[in-house]
N, C-alpha and C positions, 0 to 999 in steps of 0.2 A: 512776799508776805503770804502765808496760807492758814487760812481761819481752821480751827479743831474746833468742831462742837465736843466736851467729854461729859456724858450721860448714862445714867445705868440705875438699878434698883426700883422700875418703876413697878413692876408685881401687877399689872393689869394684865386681868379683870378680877383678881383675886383677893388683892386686897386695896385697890381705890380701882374707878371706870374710867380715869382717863388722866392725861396732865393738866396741871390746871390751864386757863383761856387766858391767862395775859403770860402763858411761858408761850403756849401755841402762836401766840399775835407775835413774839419776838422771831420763832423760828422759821422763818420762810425761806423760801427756795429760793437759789440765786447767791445770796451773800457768806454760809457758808460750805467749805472743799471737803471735809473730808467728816466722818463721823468717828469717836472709837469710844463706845459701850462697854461700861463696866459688866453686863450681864442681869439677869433677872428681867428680860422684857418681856417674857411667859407666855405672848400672845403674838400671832402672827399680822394680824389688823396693826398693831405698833412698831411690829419692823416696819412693815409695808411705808406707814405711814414717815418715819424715820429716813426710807429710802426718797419719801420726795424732798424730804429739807437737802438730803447728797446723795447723790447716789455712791461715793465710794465713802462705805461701810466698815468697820473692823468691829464685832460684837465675838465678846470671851463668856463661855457656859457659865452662868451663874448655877447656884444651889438649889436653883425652884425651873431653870430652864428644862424644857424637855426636848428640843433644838438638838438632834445628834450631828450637826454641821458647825454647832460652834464649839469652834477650841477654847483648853483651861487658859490659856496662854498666847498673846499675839508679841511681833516685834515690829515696828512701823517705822520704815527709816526714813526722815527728810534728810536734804542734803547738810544737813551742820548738826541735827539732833538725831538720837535714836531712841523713839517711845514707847515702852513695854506696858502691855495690858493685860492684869487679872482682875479676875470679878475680888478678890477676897479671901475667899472662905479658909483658902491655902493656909495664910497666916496665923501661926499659931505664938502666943496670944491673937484674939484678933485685933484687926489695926495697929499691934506693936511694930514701932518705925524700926528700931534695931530687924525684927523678922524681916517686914520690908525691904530693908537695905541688903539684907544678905539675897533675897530673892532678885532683889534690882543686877547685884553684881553676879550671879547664876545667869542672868540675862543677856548681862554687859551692857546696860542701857544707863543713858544721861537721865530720863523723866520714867517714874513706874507712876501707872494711872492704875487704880485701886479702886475698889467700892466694898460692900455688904452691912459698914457699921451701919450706912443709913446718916451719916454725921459728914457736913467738909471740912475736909479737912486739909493743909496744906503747908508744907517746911522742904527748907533746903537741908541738908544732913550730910557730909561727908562730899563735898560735890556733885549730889544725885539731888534732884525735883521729885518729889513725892506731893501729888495730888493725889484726893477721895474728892470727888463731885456731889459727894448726897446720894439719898433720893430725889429723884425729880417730880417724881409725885408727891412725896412728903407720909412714903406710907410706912406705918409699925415695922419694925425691925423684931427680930427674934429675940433682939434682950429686952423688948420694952414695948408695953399693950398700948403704950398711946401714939400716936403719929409723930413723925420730925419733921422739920423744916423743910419746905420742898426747896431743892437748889437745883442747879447744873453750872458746868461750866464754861468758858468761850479760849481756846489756846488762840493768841497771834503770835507765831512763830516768825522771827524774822531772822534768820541767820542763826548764831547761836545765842540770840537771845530769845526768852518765851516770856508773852506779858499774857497773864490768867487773870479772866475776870470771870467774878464769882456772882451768880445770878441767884437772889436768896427772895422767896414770897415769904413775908413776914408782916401781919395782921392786914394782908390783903393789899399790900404794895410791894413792887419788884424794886430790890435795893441791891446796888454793884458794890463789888469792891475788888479791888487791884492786886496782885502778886507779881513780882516780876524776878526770873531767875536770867544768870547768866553761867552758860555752862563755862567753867573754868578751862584753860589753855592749856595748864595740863591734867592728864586722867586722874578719876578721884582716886585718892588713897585710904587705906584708914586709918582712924588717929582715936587714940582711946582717951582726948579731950577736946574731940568733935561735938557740937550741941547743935541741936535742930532749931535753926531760925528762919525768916521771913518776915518781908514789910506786905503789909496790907494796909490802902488805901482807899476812900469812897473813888466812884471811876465810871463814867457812864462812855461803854464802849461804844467806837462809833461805828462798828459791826450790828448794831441794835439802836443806833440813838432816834430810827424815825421809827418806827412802830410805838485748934491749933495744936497741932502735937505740942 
């Protein structure tokens, strides 16, 4: 079992000063392995601080990053999944899942982890896991002057299955919910009456339980 914290979009100091204090009370050092960052952390005080919840990191350049060390694109291979990370902005529409999917298969990965709508979001689609984590600060996106939901998310990969729990501040309580993929036996195909589905479930992870296209 290897816990993924996946986070990104948070625009500090630029446009919020920090994540909020009951994401920070969840994410302590120790319980989870690895990090992978959609992009947008703008500031270096917030890697740093990211590097003590794990030290192994995987953060992809978002559109506001000034960071010439982080790539548009990462490929993270456990042994039964392979997880590809861009911040976004690539996608043209943005967050269109068909784009997505073509970039997943440019990749050759099971899971593309994504960010910049600012929105989570999460579907299975052709064999491939498509997760967006939010913002995790909950701050204004380029299409829209008022702030979103802060989220992030928690990957437990266990073999080739991955259970996503979804960490959402909503009127000032931390509320979970469930996703659970199984990457298929054989490779995905495409099928032009393929539809983007997933089960989502209330789910209080117990990586954190003591602190839609």
């Amino acid at each position: 079992m290897v816990l993924v914290l996946i986070i990104g979009d948070l625009h500090i100091p630029y446009r919020t000063h920090d994540l909020p204090a009951k994401f920070k009370k969840l994410l302590v050092p120790g319980k989870i392995q690895q990090i992978i960052c959609t992009g947008n952390v703008c500031d270096r005080e917030t890697l740093e601080y990211l590097r003590t919840v794990a030290a192994d990191i995987n953060v992809v350049k978002g559109d506001y990053d000034e960071n010439p060390t982080f790539p548009f694109s990462q490929v993270i291979q456990h042994p039964s999944i392979k997880i590809g990370a861009i911040h976004g902005h690539q996608c043209v529409p943005s967050g269109d899942l068909e784009s997505l999917n073509s970039i997943a298969r440019q990749m050759d990965v099971d899971v593309l982890v994504s960010g910049h709508t600012h929105k989570f979001e999460a579907a299975e689609y052709q064999g491939r896991f498509f997760l967006n984590p939010g913002s995790a600060t909950g701050a204004w996106s380029g299409s829209s002057t008022t702030d979103s939901t802060p989220s992030f998310a928690l990957m437990d990969i266990q073999g080739p299955v991955v259970v996503t729990y979804v960490y959402s501040l909503i009127e000032g309580e931390v509320r979970v919910e469930k996703v659970e993929y199984r990457k298929p036996i054989d490779p995905p195909k495409p099928s032009s009456h393929s539809a983007p589905h997933g089960q989502m479930s209330p789910r209080e992870s117990p990586a954190v339980s003591t602190g839609g296209w």
